[in-house]
C-alpha positions as CSV (number, residue, x, y, z in Angstrom):
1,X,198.1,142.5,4.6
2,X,195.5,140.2,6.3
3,X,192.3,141.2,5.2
4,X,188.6,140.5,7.7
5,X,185.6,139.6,6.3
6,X,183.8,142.7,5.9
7,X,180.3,141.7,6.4
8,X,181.1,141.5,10.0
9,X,181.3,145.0,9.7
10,X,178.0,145.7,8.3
11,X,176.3,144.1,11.9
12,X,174.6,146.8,13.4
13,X,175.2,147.8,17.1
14,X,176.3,145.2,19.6
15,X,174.5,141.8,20.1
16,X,171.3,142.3,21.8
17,X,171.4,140.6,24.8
18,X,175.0,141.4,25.6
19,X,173.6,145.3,25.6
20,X,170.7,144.3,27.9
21,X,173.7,142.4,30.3
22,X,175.9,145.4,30.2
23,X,173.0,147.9,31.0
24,X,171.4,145.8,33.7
25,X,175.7,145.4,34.9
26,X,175.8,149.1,34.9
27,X,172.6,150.0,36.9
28,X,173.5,146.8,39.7
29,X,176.9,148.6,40.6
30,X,175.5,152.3,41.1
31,X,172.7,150.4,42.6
32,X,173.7,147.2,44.9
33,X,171.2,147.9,47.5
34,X,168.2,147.1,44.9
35,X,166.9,143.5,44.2
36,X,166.8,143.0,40.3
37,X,164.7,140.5,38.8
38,X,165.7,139.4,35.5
39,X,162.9,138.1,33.2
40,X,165.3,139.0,30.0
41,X,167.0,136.1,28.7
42,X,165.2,133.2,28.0
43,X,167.7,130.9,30.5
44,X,166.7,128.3,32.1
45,X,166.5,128.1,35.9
46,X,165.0,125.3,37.1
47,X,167.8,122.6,38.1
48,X,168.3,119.2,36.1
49,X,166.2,116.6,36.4
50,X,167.3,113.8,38.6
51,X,167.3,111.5,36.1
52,X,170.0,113.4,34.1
53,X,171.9,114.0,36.8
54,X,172.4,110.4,37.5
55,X,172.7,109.8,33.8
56,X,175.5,112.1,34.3
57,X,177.3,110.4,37.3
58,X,176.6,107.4,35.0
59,X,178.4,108.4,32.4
60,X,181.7,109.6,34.3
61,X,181.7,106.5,36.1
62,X,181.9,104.8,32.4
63,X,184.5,107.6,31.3
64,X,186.8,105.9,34.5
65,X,186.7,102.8,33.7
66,X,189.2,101.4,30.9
67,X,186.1,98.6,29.4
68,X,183.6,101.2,29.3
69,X,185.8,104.2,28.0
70,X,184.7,106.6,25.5
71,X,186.7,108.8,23.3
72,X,185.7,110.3,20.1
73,X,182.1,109.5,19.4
74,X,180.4,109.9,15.8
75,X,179.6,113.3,14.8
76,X,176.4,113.2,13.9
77,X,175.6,112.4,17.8
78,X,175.6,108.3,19.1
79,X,173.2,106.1,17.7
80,X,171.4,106.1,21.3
81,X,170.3,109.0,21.7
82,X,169.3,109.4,17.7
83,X,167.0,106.7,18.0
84,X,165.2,107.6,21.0
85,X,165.0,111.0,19.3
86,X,163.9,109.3,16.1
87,X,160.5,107.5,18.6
88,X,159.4,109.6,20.7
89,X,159.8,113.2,18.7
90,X,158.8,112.1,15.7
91,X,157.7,108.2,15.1
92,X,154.8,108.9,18.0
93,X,153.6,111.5,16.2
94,X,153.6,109.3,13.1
95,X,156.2,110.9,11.5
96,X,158.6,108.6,9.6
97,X,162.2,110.5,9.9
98,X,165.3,107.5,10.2
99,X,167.8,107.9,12.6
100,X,170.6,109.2,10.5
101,X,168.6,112.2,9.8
102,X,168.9,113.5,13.6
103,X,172.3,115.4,13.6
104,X,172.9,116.1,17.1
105,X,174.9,119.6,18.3
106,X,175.7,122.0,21.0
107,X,172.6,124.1,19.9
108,X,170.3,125.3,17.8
109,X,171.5,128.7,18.2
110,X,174.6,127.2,16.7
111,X,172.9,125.5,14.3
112,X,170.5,128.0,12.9
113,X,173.6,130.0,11.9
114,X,176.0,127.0,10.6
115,X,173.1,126.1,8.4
116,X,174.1,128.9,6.3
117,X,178.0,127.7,5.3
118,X,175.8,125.0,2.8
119,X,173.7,127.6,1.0
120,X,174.5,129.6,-1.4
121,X,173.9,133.7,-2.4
122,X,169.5,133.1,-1.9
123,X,166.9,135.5,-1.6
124,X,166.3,134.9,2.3
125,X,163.5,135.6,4.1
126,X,163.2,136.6,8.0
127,X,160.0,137.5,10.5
128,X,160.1,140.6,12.0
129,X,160.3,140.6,14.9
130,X,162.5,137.7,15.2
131,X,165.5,136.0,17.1
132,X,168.3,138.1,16.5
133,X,170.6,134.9,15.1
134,X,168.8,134.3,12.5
135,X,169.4,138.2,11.0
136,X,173.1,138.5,12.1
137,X,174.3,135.3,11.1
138,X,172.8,136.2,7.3
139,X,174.8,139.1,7.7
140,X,177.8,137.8,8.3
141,X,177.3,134.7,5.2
142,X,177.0,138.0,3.0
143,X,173.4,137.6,2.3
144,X,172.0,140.8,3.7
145,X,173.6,143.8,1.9
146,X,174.1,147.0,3.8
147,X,171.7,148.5,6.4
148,X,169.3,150.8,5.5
149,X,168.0,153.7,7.5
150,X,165.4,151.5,9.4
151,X,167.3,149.1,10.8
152,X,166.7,146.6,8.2
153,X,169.4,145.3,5.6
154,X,168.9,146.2,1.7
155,X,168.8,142.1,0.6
156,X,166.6,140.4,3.4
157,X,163.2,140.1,2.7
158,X,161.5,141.0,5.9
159,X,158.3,139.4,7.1
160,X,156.5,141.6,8.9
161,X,154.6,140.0,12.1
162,X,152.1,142.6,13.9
163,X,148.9,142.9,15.4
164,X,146.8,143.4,12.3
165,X,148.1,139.7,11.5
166,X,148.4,137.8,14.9
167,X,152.1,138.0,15.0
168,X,152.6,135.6,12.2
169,X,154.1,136.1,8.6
170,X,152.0,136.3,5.6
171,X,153.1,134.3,2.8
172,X,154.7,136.9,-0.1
173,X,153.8,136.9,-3.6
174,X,156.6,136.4,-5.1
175,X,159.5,134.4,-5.0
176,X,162.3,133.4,-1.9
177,X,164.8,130.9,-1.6
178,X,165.3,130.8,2.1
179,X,162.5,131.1,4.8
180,X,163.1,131.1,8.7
181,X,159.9,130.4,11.0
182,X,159.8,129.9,14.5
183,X,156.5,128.5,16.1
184,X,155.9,128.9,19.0
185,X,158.0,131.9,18.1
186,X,160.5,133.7,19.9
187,X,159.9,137.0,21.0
188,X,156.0,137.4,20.3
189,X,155.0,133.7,21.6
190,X,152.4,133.1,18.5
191,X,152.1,130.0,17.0
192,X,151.4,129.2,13.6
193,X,148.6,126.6,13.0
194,X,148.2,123.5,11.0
195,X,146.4,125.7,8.2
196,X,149.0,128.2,8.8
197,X,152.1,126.0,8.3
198,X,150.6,124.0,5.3
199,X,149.9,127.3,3.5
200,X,154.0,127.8,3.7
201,X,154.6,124.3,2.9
202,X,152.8,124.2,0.0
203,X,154.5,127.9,-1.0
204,X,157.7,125.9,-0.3
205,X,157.0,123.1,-2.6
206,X,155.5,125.4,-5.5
207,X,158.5,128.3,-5.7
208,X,161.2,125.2,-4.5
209,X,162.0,127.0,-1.5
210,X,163.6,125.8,1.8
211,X,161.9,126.3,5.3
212,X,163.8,126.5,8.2
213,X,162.0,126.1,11.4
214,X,163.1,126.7,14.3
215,X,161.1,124.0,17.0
216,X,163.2,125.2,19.8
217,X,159.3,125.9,22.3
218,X,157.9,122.6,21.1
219,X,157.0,121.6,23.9
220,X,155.1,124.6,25.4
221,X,152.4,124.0,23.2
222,X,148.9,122.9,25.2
223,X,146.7,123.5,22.4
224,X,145.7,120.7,20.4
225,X,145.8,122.2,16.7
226,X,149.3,123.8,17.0
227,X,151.7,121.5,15.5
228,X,154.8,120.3,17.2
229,X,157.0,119.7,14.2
230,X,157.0,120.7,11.0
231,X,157.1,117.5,9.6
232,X,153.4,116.8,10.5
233,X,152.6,118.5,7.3
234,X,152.5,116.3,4.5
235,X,155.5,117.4,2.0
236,X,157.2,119.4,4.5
237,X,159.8,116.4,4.5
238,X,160.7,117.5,0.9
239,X,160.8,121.3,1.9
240,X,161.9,122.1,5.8
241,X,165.6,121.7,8.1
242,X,163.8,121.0,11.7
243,X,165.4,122.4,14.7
244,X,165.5,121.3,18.1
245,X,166.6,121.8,21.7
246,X,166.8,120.4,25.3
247,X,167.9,124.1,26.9
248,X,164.8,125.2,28.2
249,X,162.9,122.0,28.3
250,X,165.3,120.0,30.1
251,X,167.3,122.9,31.5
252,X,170.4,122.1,29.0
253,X,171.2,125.5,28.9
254,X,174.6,124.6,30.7
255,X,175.3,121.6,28.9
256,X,174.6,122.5,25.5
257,X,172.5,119.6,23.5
258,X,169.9,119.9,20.7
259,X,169.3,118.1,17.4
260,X,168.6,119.1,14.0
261,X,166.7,117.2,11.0
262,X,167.6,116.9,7.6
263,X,165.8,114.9,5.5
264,X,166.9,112.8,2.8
265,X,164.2,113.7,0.6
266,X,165.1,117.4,0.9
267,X,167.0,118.7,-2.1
268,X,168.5,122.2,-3.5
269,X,170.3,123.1,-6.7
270,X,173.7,124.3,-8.0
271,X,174.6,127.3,-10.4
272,X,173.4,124.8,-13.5
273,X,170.4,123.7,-11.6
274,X,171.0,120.3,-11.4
275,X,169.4,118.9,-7.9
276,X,171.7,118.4,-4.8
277,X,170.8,116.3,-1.9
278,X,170.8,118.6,1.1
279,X,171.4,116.0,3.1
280,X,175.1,114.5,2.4
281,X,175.9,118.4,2.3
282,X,174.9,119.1,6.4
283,X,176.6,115.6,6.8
284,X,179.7,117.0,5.7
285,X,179.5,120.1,7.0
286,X,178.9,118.9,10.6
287,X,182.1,116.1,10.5
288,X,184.2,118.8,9.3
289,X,183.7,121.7,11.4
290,X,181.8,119.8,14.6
291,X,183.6,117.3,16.7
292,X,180.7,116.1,18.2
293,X,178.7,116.4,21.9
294,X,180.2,114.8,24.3
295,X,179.3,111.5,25.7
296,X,178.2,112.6,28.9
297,X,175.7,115.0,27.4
298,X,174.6,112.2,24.9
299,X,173.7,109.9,27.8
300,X,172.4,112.6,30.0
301,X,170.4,113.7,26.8
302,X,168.7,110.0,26.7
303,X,167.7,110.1,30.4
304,X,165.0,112.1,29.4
305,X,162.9,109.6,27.5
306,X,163.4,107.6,30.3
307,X,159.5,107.3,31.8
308,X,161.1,108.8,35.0
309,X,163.1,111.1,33.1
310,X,159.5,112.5,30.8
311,X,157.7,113.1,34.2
312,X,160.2,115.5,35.3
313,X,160.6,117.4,31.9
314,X,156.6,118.0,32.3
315,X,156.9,119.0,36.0
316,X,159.5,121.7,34.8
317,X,157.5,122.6,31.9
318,X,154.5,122.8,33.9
319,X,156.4,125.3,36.2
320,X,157.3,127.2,33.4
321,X,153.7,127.2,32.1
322,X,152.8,128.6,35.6
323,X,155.0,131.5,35.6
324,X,153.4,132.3,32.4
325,X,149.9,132.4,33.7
326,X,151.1,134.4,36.5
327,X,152.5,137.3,34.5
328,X,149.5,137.3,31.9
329,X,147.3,137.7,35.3
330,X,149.6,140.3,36.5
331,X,149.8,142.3,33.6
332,X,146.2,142.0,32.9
333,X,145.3,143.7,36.4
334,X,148.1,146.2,35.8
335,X,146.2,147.1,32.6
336,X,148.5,146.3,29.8
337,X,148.2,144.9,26.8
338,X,149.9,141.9,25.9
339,X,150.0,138.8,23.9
340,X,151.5,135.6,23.4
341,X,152.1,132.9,27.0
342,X,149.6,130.6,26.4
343,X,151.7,127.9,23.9
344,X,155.0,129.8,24.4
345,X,157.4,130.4,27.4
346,X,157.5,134.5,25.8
347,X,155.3,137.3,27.0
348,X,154.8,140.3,24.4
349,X,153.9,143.4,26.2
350,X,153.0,146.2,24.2
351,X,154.6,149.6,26.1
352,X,151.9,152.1,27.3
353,X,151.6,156.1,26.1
354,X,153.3,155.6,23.2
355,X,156.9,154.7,24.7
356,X,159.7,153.2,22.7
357,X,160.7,149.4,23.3
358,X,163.8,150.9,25.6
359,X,162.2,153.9,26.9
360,X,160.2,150.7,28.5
361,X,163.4,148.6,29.4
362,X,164.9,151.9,31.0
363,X,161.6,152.6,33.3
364,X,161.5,148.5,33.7
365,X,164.6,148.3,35.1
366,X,165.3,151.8,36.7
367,X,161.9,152.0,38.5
368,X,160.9,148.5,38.8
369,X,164.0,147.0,38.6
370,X,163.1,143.9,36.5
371,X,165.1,143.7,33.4
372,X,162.9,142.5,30.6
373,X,164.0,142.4,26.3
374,X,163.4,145.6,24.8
375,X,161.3,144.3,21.4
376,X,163.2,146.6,19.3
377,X,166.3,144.6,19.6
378,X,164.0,141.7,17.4
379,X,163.4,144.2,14.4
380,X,162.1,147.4,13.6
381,X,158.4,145.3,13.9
382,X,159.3,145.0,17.2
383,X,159.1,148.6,18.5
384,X,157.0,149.9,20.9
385,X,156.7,146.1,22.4
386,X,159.0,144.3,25.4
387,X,159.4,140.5,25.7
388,X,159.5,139.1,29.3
389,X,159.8,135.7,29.7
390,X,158.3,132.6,32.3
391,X,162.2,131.4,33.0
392,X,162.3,132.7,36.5
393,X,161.4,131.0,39.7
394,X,157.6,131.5,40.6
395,X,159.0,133.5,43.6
396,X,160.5,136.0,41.8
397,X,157.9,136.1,38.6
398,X,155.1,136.9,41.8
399,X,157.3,139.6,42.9
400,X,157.9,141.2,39.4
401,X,154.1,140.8,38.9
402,X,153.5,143.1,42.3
403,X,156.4,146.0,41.6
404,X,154.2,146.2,38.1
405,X,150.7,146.0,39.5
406,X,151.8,148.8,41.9
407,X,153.1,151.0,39.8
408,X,151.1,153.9,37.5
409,X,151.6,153.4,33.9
410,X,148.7,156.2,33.9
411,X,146.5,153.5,32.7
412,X,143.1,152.8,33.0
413,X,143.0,149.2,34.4
């Protein structure tokens, strides 16, 4: 008798975005004569840059040729890409993180889960709201327990991230093992500052905790106090995982590349607490189970530290940026409340008259027809609010912004 691993079947409900994708499914078939705008799923839409497509073309032209062949390429990504990683993420910052700390993977998504398989039982603690991943995969290592009546699961400690404290965790007064942050964070778009992020550093260091932060919107920061790693906090080298990706600031979505930092100096302990590097562990984890990124995406990947190649990650990031301001304008003169867009691709509209988070996605999607991420689907911190996101073109985010400023939330505006 083959037996399944049962905390699979403590995961509550289907994945969140696959329920937004069958809904919005449903409602285009009995509807095909509407126009639906999806500002949902944080996917990239802007094209690859130039740069990377011709680092692309590059690399298959390599790929053909019997001198410049490639087959299986080292794990932990090529030594290439990890160095240009290594100085202009982190060295120009003045960061000092050496190139065999950069483990390069087909996500952060995928790596914000894996993580887990090197960690034992631990008292793990979660935002909420938060990225969906970061709960479910806990679930599924065994570290949750079962679900209580709320929505949240008996073993988590849950941060809770709401208006009366910006969106961003408070640091608990007692003791956790594990500790997922996200800044600029994914759904609510706050950031957490540099007093912010030392305050859970130093909590790190003092209850010999690990931090694992999730980078992934570096690069929509504009605000000059708002760290862009981790790392830029003295200690955090001793305390954090750091994780990266190129989806929605390169539009790698497609082509699956990111990156994730483990220092050397970052240690845990076994059942007779003697210390264990970290480091060696995630290296052996990752040669094991990961085969690697391909070549092509490697060298793409590298394209965009090119000079040519950072001009065009801006210009996309600037376009991004842009759709942002335009539906914090347009929600602003429909007369809801919102927050987050400035350092963040994520919009966090609070729904009007007291409606729940898919009370909102229904009216969104059946009267507006724009399909946005009922905040719900993030933790039960989440109710009441809906995520929309600046991953659309500018054509379609001025549209959405007009079917909302024309229609009567019974608000005053």
């Amino acid at each position: 008798m083959v037996l399944v691993n049962e905390n699979f079947l403590n995961l509550q409900n289907s994945y969140l975005f696959s329920e937004i994708a069958r809904k919005t499914r449903e409602f285009i078939a009995l509807h095909p004569e509407v126009t639906v705008i999806k500002l949902g799923i944080g996917d990239a839409t802007r094209p690859l840059p130039l740069s990377v497509i011709q680092a692309f073309h590059h690399g298959v032209d390599e790929l053909a040729d019997q001198k410049t062949f490639h087959g299986y390429g080292p794990e932990q990504g090529y030594a290439f890409l990890r160095d240009l990683i290594v100085e202009n993420e982190y060295r120009a910052r003045g960061i000092d993180i050496d190139p065999d700390e950069i483990f390069i993977s087909d996500g952060s998504k995928c790596d914000t889960g894996n993580i887990l398989d090197i960690f034992g039982k631990n008292i793990v603690a979660i935002s909420d709201p938060s990225y969906p991943v970061y709960v479910d995969t806990n679930v599924m290592a065994g570290n949750a327990g079962i679900a209580t009546d709320n929505g949240q699961y008996a073993d988590i400690v849950y941060l809770p991230c709401n208006q009366s404290n910006n969106f961003c965790p408070a640091i608990p007064n007692f003791h956790v093992d594990l500790i997922y942050l996200c800044s600029p964070n994914n759904p609510t778009g706050a950031i957490l500052n540099k007093v912010e992020m030392k305050n859970w550093v130093d909590y790190a260091l003092r209850e010999k905790a690990i931090i694992l932060f999730d980078a992934a919107y570096e690069r929509f920061i504009v605000e000059d106090d708002i760290p862009h790693s981790i790392f830029e906090i003295p200690g955090a080298l001793k305390v954090a995982i750091e994780f990266r990706s190129f989806s929605k600031t390169a539009g790698f979505t497609g082509t699956r590349c990111a990156f994730t930092v483990v220092p050397k100096s970052l240690n845990a302990y076994d059942s007779k607490q003697n210390v264990i590097p970290i480091h060696p562990l995630w290296n052996r984890r990752h040669c094991t189970k990961f085969n690697g990124v391909s070549y092509l995406v490697q060298k793409a990947a590298a394209a965009i530290y090119t000079d040519i190649g950072k001009n065009e990650v801006e210009n996309i990031i600037k376009y991004y940026q842009k759709n942002a301001e335009i539906i914090r304008k347009g929600l602003k003169q429909a007369g809801l409340e919102f927050f987050g867009g400035i350092n963040s691709p994520y919009i966090w509209v609070k729904a009007p008259q007291g409606q729940s988070s898919w009370e909102l996605f229904d009216l969104f999607l059946e009267k507006l027809n724009i399909v946005g991420t009922p905040g719900s689907g993030f933790g039960p911190n989440g109710e009441g609010f809906f995520r929309l996101t600046a991953f659309g073109s500018i054509e379609n985010t001025q549209e959405a912004m007009k079917r909302i400023q024309n229609y009567n939330f019974g608000l005053e505006k």
